[in-house]
C-alpha positions in Angstrom: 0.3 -143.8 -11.7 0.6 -140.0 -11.8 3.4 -138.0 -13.5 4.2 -136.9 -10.2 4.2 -140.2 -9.0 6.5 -141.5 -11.9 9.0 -138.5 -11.3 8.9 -139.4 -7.6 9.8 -142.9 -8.3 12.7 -142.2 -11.1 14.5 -140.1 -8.7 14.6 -142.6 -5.9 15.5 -145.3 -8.5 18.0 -143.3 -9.3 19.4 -142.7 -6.1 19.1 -146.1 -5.3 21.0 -147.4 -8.0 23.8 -144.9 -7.9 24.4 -146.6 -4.7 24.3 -150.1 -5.4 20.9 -150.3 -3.9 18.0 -152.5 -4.5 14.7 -150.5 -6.0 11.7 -152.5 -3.4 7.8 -151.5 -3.2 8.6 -150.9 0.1 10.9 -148.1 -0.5 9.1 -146.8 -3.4 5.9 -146.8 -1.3 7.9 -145.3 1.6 9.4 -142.4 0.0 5.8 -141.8 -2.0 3.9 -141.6 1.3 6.6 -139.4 2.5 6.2 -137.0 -0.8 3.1 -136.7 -0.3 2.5 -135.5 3.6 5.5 -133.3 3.4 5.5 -133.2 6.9 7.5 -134.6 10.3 6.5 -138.2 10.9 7.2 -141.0 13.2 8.0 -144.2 11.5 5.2 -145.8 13.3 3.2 -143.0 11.6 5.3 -144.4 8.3 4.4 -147.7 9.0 0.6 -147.2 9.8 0.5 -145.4 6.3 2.7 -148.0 3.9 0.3 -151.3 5.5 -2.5 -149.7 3.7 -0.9 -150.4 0.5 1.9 -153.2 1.5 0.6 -155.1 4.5 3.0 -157.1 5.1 5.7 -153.8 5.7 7.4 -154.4 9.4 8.1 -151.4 11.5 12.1 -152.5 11.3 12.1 -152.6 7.5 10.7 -148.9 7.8 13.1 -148.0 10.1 15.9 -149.4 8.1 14.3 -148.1 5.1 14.2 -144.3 6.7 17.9 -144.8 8.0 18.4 -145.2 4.1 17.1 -142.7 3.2 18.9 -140.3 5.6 22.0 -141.6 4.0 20.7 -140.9 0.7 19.3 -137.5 1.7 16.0 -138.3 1.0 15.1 -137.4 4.6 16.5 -135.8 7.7 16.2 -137.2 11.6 14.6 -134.4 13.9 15.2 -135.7 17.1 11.9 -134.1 18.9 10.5 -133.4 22.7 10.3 -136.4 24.9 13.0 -138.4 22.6 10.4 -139.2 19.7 12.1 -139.6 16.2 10.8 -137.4 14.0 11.7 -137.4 9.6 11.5 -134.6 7.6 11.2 -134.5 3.8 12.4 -131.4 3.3 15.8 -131.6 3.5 17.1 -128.4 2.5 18.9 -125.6 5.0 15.8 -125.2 7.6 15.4 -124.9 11.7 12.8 -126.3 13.5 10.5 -124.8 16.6 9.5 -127.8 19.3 6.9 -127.4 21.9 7.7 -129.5 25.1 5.1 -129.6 26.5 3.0 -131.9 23.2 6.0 -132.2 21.3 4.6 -130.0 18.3 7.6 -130.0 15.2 7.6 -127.3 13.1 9.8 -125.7 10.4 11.0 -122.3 11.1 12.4 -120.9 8.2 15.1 -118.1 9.2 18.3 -116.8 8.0 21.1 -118.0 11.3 24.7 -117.5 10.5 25.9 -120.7 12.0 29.7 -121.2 10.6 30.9 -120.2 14.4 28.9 -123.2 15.4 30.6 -125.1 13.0 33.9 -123.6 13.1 33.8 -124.6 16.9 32.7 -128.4 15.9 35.8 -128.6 14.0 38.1 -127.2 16.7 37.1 -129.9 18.8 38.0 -132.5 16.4 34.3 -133.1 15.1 33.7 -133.0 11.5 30.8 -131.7 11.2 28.3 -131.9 8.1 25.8 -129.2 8.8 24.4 -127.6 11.8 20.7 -126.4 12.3 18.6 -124.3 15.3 16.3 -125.4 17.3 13.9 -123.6 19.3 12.2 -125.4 21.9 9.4 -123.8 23.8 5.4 -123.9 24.0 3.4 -123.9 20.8 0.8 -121.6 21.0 -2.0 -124.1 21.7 -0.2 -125.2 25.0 0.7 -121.6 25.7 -3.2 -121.1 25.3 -4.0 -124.1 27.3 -1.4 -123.4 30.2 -3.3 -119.7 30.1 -6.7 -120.9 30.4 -5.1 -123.3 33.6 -4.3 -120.0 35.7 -7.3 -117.7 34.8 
């Protein structure tokens, strides 16, 4: 095991264990593979990668696993083009650009003043614990594609 690896693992332990939380392989080897794509993913996509290592991992013990996660703000739901449910490891202050036509995620990192957003939340009785952008559209390969279809 790496240092990275170790570090990776004391901080979920920790986490866990502030919580009351059991410390399983399938949640270390969850939030590893999810260190170490960095990127939006499925839990199917979760799943596919965890049975490599644990192959006996079900897709609802991922879910329930991510869902954890979120909680502990390990991860954040994306909720993507076409209803797909997206994670994100990067859980700081971020927006996201979607393409809908392929359902393309990506991070858009921009400065949005967004406290009248949340200001509004709260005046309709919502207690809101963060708001974010999102900026649907075409990526540039559909844009390209949908280009090449009229010429």
């Amino acid at each position: 095991m790496t240092p990275a690896t170790e570090a990776i693992d004391a901080d979920l332990i920790e986490r866990l264990r502030a919580r009351g939380q059991r410390v399983t392989s399938q949640r270390l080897v969850i939030n590893r593979m999810l260190r170490e794509r960095d990127q939006h993913v499925t839990a199917e996509e979760v799943l596919t990668n965890v049975t490599q290592t644990l192959p006996g991992t079900s897709l609802p013990t991922v879910y329930a696993t991510l869902e954890l996660f979120e909680q502990l703000g390990i991860v954040r739901r994306v909720n993507s083009a076409g209803g797909a449910v997206l994670f994100d490891s990067r859980t700081g202050d971020h927006h996201h650009v979607i393409c809908r036509s392929c359902g393309a995620v990506q991070d858009l990192d921009a400065t949005v003043e967004l406290s009248g957003v949340l200001a509004a939340a709260r005046a309709a009785g919502f207690a809101p614990a963060r708001a974010a952008l999102v900026v649907d559209g075409l990526c540039a390969d559909c844009t390209d594609a949908r280009a090449a279809e009229r010429a």
